[in-house]
DSSP file (Angstrom, degrees, kcal/mol; ACC not computed):
  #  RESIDUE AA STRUCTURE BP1 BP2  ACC     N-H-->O    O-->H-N    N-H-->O    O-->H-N    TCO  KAPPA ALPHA  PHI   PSI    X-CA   Y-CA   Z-CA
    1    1 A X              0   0    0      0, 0.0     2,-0.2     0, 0.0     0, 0.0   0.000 360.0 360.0 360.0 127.9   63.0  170.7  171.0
    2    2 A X        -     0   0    0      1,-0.1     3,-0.1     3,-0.0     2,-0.0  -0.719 360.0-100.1 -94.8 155.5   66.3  169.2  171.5
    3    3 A X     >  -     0   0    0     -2,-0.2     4,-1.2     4,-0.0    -1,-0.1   0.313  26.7-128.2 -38.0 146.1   70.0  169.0  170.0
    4    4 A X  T >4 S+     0   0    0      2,-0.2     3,-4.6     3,-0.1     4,-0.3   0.900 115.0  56.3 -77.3 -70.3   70.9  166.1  168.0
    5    5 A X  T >4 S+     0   0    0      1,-0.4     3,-7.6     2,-0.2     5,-0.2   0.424 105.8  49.7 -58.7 -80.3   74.0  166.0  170.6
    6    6 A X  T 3> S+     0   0    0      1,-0.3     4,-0.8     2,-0.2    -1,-0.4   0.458 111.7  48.9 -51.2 -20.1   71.5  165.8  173.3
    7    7 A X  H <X S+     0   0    0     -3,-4.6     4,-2.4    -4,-1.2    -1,-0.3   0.834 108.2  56.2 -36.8 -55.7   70.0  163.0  171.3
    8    8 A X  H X> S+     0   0    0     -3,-7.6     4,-2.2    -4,-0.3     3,-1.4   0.969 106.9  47.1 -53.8 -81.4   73.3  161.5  170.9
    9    9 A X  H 3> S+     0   0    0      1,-0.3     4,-1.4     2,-0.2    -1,-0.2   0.355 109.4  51.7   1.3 -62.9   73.7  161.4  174.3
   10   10 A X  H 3X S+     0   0    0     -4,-0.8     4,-3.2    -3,-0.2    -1,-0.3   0.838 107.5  58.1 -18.1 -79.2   70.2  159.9  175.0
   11   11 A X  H <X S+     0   0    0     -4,-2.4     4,-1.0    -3,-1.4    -2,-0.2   0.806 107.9  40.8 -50.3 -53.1   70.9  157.3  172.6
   12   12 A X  H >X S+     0   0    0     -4,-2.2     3,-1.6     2,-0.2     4,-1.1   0.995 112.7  52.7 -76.1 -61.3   74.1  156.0  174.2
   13   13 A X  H 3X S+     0   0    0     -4,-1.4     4,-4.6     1,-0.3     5,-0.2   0.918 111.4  47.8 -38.3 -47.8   72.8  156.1  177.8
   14   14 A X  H 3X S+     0   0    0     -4,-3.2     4,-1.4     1,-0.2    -1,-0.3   0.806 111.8  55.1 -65.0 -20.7   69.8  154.1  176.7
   15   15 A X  H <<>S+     0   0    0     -3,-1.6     5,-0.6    -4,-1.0     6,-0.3   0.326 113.9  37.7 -70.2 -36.8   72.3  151.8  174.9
   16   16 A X  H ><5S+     0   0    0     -4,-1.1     3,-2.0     3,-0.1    -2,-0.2   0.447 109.5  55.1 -99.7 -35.1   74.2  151.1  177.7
   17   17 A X  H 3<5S+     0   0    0     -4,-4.6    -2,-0.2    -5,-0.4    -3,-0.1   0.980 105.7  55.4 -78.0 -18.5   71.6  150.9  180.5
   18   18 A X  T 3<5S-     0   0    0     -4,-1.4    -1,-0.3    -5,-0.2    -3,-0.1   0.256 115.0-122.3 -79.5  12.5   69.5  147.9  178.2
   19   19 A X  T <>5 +     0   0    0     -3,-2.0     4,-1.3     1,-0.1    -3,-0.1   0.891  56.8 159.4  55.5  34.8   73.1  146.1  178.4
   20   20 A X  H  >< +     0   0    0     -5,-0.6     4,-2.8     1,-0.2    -1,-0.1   0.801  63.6  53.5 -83.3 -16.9   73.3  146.0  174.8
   21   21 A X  H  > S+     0   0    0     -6,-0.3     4,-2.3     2,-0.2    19,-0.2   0.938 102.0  58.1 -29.6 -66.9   77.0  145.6  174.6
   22   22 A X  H  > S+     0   0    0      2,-0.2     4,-2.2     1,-0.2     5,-0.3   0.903 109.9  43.2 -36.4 -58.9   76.9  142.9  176.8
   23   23 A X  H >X S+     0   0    0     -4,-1.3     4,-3.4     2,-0.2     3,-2.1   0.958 110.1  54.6 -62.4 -69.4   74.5  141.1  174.2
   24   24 A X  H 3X S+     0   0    0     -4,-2.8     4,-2.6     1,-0.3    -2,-0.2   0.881 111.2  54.6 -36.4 -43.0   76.6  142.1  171.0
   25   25 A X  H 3< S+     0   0    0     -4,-2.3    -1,-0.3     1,-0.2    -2,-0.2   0.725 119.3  26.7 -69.0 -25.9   79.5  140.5  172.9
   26   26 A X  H << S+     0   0    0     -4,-2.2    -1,-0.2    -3,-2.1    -2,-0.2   0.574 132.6  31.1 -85.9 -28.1   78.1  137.7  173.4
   27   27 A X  H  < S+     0   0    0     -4,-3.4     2,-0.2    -5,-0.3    -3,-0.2   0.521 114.4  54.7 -94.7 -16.2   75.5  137.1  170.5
   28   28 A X     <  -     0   0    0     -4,-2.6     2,-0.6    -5,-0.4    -1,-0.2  -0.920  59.5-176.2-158.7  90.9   77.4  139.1  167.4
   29   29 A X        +     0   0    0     -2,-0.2    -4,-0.1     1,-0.1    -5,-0.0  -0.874  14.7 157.3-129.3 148.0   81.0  138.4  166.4
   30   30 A X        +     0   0    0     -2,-0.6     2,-0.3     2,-0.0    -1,-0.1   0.345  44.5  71.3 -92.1 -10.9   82.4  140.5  163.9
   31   31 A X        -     0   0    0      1,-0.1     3,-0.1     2,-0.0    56,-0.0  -0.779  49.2-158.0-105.4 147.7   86.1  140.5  164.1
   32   32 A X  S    S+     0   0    0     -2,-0.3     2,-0.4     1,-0.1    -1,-0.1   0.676  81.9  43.3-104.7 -23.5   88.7  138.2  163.3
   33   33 A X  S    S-     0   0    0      2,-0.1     2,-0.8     1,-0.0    -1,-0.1  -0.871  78.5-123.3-111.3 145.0   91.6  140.0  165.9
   34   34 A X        +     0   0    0     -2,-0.4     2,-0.3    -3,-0.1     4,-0.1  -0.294  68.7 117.1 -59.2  25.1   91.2  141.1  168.7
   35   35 A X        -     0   0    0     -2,-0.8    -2,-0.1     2,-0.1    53,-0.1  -0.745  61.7  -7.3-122.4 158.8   92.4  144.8  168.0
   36   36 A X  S    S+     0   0    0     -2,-0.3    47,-0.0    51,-0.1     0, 0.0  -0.116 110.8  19.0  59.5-156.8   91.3  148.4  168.0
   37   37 A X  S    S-     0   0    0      1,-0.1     2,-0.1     4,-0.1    -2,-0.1   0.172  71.1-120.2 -77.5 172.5   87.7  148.6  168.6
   38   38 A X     >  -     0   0    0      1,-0.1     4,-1.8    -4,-0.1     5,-0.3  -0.552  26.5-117.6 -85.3 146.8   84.9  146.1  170.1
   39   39 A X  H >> S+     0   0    0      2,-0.2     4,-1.1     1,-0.1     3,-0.5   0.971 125.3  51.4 -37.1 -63.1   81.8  144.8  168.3
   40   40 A X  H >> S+     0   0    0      1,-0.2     4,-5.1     2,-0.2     3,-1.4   0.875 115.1  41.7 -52.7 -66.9   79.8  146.8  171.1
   41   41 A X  H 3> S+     0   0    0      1,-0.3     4,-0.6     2,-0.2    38,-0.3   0.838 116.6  49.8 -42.1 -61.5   82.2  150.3  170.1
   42   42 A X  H <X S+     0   0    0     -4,-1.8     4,-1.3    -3,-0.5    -1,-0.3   0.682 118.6  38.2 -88.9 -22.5   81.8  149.6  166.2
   43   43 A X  H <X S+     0   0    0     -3,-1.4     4,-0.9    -4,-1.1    -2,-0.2   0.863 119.1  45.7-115.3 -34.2   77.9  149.2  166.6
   44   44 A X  H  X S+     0   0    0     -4,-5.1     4,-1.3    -5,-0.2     5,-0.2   0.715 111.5  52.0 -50.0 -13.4   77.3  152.0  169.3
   45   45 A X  H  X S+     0   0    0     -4,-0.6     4,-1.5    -5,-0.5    -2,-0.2   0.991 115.2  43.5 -88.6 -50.8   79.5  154.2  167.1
   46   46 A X  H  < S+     0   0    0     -4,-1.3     4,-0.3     1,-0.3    -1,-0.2   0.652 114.1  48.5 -70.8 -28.6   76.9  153.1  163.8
   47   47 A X  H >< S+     0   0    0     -4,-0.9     3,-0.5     2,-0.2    -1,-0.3   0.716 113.1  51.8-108.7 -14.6   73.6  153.5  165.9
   48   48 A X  H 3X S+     0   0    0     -4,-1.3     4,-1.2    -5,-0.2     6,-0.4   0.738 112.2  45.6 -62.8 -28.9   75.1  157.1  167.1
   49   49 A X  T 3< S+     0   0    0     -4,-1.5     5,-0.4    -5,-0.2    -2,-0.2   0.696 107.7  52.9 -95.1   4.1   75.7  158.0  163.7
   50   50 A X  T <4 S+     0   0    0     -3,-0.5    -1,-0.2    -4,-0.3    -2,-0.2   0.340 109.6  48.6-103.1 -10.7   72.6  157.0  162.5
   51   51 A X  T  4 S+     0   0    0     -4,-0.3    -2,-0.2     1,-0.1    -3,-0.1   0.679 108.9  58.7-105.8 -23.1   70.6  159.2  165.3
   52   52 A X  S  < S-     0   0    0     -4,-1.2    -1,-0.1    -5,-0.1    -2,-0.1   0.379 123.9-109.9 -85.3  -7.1   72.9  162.0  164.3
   53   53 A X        +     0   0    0      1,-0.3    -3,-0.2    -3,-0.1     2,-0.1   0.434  67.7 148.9  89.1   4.2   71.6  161.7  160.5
   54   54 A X        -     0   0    0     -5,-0.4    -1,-0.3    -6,-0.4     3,-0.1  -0.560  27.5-179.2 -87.2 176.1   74.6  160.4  159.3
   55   55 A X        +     0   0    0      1,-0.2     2,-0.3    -2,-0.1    -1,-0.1   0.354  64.3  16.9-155.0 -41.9   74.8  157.8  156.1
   56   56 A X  S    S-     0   0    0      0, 0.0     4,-0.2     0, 0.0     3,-0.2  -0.901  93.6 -90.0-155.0 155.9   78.5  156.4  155.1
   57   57 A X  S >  S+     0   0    0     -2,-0.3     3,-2.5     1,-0.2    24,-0.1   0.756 122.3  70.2 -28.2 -36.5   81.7  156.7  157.5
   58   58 A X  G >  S+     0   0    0      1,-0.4     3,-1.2     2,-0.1    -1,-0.2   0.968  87.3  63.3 -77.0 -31.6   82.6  159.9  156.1
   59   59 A X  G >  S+     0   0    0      1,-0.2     3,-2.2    -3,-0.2    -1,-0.4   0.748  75.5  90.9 -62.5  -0.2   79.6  161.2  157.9
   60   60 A X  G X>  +     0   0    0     -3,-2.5     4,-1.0     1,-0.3     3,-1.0   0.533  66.9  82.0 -77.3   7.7   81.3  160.3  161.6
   61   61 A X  G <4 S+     0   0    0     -3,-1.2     3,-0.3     1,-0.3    -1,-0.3   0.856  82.7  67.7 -62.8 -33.4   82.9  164.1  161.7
   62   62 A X  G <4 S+     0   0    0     -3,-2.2    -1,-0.3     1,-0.2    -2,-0.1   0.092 105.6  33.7 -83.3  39.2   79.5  164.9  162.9
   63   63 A X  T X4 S+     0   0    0     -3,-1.0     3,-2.6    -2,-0.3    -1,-0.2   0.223  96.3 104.4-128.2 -27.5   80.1  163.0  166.0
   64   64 A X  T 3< S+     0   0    0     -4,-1.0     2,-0.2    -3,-0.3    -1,-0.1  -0.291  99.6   4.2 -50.7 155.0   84.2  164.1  166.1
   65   65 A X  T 3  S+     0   0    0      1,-0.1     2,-0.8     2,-0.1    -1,-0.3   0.259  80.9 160.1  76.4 -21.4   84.1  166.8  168.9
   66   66 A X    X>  -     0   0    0     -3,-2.6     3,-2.2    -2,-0.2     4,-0.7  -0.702  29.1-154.8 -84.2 121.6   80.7  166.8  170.2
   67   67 A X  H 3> S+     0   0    0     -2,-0.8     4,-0.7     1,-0.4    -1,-0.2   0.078  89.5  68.6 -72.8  -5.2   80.9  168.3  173.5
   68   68 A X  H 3> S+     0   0    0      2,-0.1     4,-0.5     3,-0.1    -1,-0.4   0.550 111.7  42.2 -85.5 -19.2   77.8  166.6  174.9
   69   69 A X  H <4 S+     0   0    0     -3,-2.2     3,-0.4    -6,-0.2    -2,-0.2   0.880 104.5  54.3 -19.1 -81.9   80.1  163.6  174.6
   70   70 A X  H  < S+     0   0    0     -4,-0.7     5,-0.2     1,-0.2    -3,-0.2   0.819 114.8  43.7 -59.4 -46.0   83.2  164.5  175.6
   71   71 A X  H  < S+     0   0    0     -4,-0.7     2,-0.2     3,-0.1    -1,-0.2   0.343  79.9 104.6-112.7  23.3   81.9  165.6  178.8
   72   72 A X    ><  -     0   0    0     -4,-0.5     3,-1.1    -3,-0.4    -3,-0.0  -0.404  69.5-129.1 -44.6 133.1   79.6  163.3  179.8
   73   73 A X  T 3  S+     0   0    0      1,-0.3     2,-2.0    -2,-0.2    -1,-0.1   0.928 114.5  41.5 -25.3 -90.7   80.6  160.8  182.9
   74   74 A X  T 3  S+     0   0    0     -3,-0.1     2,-0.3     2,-0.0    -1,-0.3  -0.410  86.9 177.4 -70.4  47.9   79.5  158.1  180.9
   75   75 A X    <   -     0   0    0     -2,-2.0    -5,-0.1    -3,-1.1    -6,-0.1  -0.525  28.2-128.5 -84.6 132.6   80.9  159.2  177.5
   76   76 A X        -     0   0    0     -2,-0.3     2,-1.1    -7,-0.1    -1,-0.1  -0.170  29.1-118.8 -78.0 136.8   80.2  156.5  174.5
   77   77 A X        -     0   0    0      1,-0.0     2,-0.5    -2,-0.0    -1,-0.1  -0.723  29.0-153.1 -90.9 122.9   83.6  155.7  172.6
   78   78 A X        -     0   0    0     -2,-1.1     2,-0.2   -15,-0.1   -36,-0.1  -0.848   7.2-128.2-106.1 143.2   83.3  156.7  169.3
   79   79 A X        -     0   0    0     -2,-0.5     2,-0.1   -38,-0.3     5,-0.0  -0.421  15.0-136.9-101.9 152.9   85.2  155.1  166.5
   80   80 A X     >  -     0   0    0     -2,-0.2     4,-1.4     1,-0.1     3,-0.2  -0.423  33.1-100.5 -93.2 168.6   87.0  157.2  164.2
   81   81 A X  H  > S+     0   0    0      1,-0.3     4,-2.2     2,-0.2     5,-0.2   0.827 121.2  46.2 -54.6 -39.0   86.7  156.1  160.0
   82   82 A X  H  > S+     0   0    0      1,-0.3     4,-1.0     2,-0.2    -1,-0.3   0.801 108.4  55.9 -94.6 -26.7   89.5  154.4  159.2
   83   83 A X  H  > S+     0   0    0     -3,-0.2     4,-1.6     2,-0.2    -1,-0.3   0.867 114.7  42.7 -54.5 -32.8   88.9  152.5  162.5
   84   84 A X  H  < S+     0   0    0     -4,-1.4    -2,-0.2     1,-0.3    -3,-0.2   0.990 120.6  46.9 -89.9 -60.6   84.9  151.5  160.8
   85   85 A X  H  < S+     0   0    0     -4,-2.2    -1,-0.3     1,-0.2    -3,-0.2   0.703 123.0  21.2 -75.7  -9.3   86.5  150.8  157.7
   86   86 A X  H  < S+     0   0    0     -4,-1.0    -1,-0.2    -5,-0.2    -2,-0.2   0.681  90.8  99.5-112.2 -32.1   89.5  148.7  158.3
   87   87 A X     <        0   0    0     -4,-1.6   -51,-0.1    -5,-0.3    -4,-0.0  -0.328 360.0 360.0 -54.0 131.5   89.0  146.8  161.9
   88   88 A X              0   0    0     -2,-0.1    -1,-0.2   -53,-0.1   -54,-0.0   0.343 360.0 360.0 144.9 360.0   87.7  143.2  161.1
C-alpha cells in the first residue's frame, strides 16, 4: 500500500507526461493578469489536493512541506491559499 505523498507524486508525473498543462494553456483561460500563478499551476495544485483528500483551500497545508515533493527532479509547483483564492 502506498503514501498519499507517493500518490501525490504519481499524480503530478502522470499530469505532466499526458501534457496537460500544455492543453489548459491553450484550451482553459482563467485569469485576467498575467501574475502569480498559471492556469496549469492553479489546476495541478487543485487535482493534487484533491488526490491528497483535501476539500476547500484551507486543506492545501496537506501538500505545504511534503518531502516527496520537494525532492523530486520534477517537483509540481504548488500554490499556496491566498495564491487559489485571490489570483484571477
Amino acid at each position: 500500500m502506498s503514501s498519499p505523498p507517493v500518490g501525490l507524486l504519481a499524480t503530478s508525473r502522470a499530469f505532466r507526461s499526458l501534457k496537460i498543462p500544455d492543453l489548459i494553456s491553450a484550451n482553459i483561460k482563467l485569469k485576467e493578469r498575467q501574475r502569480g500563478c498559471s492556469d496549469a499551476e492553479h489546476i495541478e495544485t487543485l487535482v493534487l489536493l484533491q488526490t491528497a483528500g483535501g476539500e476547500c483551500p484551507e486543506d492545501l497545508q496537506l501538500l505545504a512541506g511534503d518531502s516527496s515533493l520537494e525532492t523530486s527532479g520534477n517537483a509540481p509547483f504548488v500554490a499556496t491559499r491566498p495564491a487559489m483564492r485571490r489570483d484571477g
